[in-house]
N, C-alpha and C positions, 0 to 999 in steps of 0.2 A: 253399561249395566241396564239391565232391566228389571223394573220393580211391581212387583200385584201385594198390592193393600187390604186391609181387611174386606172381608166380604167378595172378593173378587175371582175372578177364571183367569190362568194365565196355561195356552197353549202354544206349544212351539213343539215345532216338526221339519226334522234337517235343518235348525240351521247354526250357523259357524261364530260362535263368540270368540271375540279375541281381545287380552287387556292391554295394559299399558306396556310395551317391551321399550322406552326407551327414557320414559320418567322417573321408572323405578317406583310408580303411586302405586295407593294404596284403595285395588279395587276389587269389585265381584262381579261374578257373572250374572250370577239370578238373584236377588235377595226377595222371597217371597215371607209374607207376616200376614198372619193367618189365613191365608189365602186357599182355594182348589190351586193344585198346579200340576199340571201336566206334561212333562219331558220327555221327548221321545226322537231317537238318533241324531241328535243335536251334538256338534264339540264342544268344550271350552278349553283353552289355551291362554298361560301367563297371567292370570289374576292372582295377584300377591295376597288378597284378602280372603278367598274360598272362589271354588268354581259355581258352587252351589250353595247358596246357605237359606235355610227358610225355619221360619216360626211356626208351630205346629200346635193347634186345638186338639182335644178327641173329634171333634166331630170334622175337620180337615181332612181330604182327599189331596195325596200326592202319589202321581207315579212316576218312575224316571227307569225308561228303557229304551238299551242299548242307545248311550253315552258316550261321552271319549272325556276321559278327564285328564289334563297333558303341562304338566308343569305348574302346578296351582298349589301357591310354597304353604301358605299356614292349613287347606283343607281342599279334597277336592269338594264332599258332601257336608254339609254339619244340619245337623236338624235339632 
């Protein structure tokens, strides 16, 4: 999992998340909280917790383009 905490930049470009496929845990791919975050043609694969989840201000900047969201059982995106 990768995490950006308040006040923070989190960018990622191409790359390949992947969760737990043999513990059955209980994880995510990004969890950003109130963060800028920036996603862009990056996968996520088998995170039972969300592919993507983040806390969102008004004054927060998120983009998230061209994704692959691929087996991510309770959400791919949750904001």
């Amino acid at each position: 999992m990768v995490a950006a905490l308040p006040k923070t930049r989190l960018d990622m470009y191409m790359c390949n998340l992947k969760g737990d496929t043999i513990n059955d845990a209980d994880t995510a791919g990004v969890l950003g909280i109130n963060a800028n975050v920036s996603l862009k043609q990056c996968t996520f694969a088998h995170f039972k917790s969300g592919g993507i989840m983040l806390q969102c201000l008004p004054q927060t900047t998120v983009l998230i383009e061209k994704c692959n969201i691929v087996t991510c059982r309770t959400n791919g995106i949750y904001i």
